[in-house]
C-alpha positions in Angstrom: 5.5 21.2 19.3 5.3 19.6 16.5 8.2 16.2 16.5 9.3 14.5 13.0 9.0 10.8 13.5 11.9 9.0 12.8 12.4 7.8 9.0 11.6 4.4 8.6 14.5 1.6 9.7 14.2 -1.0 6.6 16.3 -3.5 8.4 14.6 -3.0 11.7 11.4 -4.3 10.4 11.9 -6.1 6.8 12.4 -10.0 6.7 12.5 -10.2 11.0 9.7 -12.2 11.3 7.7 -9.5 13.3 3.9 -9.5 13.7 1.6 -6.3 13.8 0.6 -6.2 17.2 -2.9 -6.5 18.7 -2.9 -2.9 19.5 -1.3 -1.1 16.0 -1.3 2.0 18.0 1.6 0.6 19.8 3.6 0.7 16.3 6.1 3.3 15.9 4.7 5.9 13.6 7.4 5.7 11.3 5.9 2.2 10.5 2.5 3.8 9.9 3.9 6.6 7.5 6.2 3.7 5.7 2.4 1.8 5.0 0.2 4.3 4.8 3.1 5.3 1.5 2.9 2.3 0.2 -1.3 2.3 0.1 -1.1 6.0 -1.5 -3.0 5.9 -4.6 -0.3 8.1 -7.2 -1.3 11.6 -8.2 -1.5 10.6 -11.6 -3.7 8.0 -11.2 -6.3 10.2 -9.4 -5.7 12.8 -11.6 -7.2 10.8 -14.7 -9.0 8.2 -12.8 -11.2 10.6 -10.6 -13.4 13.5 -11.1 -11.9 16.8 -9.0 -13.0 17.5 -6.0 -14.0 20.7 -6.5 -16.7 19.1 -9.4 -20.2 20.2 -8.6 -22.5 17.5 -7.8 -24.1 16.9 -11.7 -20.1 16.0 -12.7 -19.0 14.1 -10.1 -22.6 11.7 -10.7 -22.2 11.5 -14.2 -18.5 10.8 -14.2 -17.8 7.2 -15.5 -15.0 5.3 -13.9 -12.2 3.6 -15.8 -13.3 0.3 -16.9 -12.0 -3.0 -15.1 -9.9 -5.2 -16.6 -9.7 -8.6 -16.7 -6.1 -9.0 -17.8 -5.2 -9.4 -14.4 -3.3 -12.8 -13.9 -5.0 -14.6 -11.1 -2.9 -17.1 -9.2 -3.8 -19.2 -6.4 -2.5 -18.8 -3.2 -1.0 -22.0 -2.8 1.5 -21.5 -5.9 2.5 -18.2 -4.4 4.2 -20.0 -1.3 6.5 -23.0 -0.5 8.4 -24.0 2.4 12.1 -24.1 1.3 13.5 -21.1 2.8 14.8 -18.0 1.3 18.0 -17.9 -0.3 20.8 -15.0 0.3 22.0 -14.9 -3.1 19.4 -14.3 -5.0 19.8 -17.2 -7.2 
C-alpha cells in the first residue's frame, strides 16, 4: 500500500529553532521531500548543462561543461550573521 506523506508543515519546522537529529531517519518524510526539493537541480538547467543520458559513451566524454564563473560575490561568514535578533516587521 503505497501512503502519501503528509505535505510539508512550514510553520511546524521554519524559524522553531529545531536541530536535524542524530538519526535523520527519524525525520518525518515530508521533511526529506521538502529538502530533497529544494537541492533538485531544475530541468532546464540539466537540460543545457548536461549531456542526455541516453548519449553513447564518445558524447558524453567529449561533452564540455559550462564554464565557471567567477562573478560569484564571495562574502565571509562573519558579515553574513549578527546577534540582534530578528525583527517581526520586516523593517
Amino acid at each position: 500500500m503505497n501512503v502519501e506523506p503528509l505535505p510539508f508543515d512550514r510553520e511546524a519546522w521554519i524559524g522553531k529553532g529545531k536541530n536535524v537529529p542524530d538519526n535523520p531517519l527519524g525525520l518525518d518524510q515530508s521533511v526529506i521531500d521538502y529538502c530533497e526539493t529544494l537541492l533538485k537541480i531544475p530541468p532546464a538547467i540539466i537540460q543545457h548543462s548536461f549531456p542526455s543520458n541516453k548519449a553513447c559513451v564518445k558524447v558524453f566524454t567529449t561533452h564540455t561543461l559550462p564554464k565557471p564563473t567567477s562573478s560569484l560575490a564571495i562574502i565571509q561568514p562573519a558579515h553574513c550573521f549578527h546577534p540582534q535578533e530578528p525583527n517581526d516587521d520586516g523593517l
